[in-house]
C-alpha positions in Angstrom: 30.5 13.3 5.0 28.1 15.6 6.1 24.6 14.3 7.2 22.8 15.8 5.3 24.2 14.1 2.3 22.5 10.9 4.1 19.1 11.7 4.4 17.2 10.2 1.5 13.6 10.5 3.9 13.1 13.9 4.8 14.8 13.5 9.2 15.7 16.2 10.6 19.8 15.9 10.6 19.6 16.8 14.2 17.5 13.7 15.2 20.5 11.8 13.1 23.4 13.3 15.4 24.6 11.4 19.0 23.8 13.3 22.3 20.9 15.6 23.8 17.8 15.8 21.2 16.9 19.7 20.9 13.0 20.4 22.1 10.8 19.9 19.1 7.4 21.9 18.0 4.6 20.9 16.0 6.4 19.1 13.2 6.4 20.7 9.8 5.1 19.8 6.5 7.0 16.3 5.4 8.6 16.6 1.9 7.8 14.1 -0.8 9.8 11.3 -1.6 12.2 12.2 -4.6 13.3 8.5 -5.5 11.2 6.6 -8.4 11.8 3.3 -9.5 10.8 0.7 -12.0 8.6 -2.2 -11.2 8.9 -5.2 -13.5 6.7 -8.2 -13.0 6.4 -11.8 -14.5 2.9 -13.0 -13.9 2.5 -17.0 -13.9 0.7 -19.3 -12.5 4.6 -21.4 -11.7 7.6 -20.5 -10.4 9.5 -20.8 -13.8 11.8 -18.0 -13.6 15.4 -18.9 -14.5 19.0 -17.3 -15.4 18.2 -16.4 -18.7 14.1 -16.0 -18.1 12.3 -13.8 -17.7 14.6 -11.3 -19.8 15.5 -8.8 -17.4 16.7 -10.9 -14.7 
């Protein structure tokens, strides 16, 4: 696998590789985080989650 398959946060693949680090200059613009995600919530005042409730879980 190459490294760069790996990187999911925007590292340099050099800093990823064993051995000597290579001199670095003013870092560069970061890129943006690709991954998006779904956040589902239950709001209660209990715990009173179980296997079949809420329905997603």
């Amino acid at each position: 696998n190459d490294p760069d398959d790996l990187d999911l946060h925007g590292n340099d693949p050099d800093d990823l590789r064993p051995g000597p680090r290579r001199p670095r200059g003013a870092p560069g613009p970061g890129r943006p985080c690709k991954e998006t995600f779904g956040v589902f919530y239950h709001e209660s005042d209990a715990d009173t989650a179980t296997a079949t409730s809420p329905p997603w879980m």
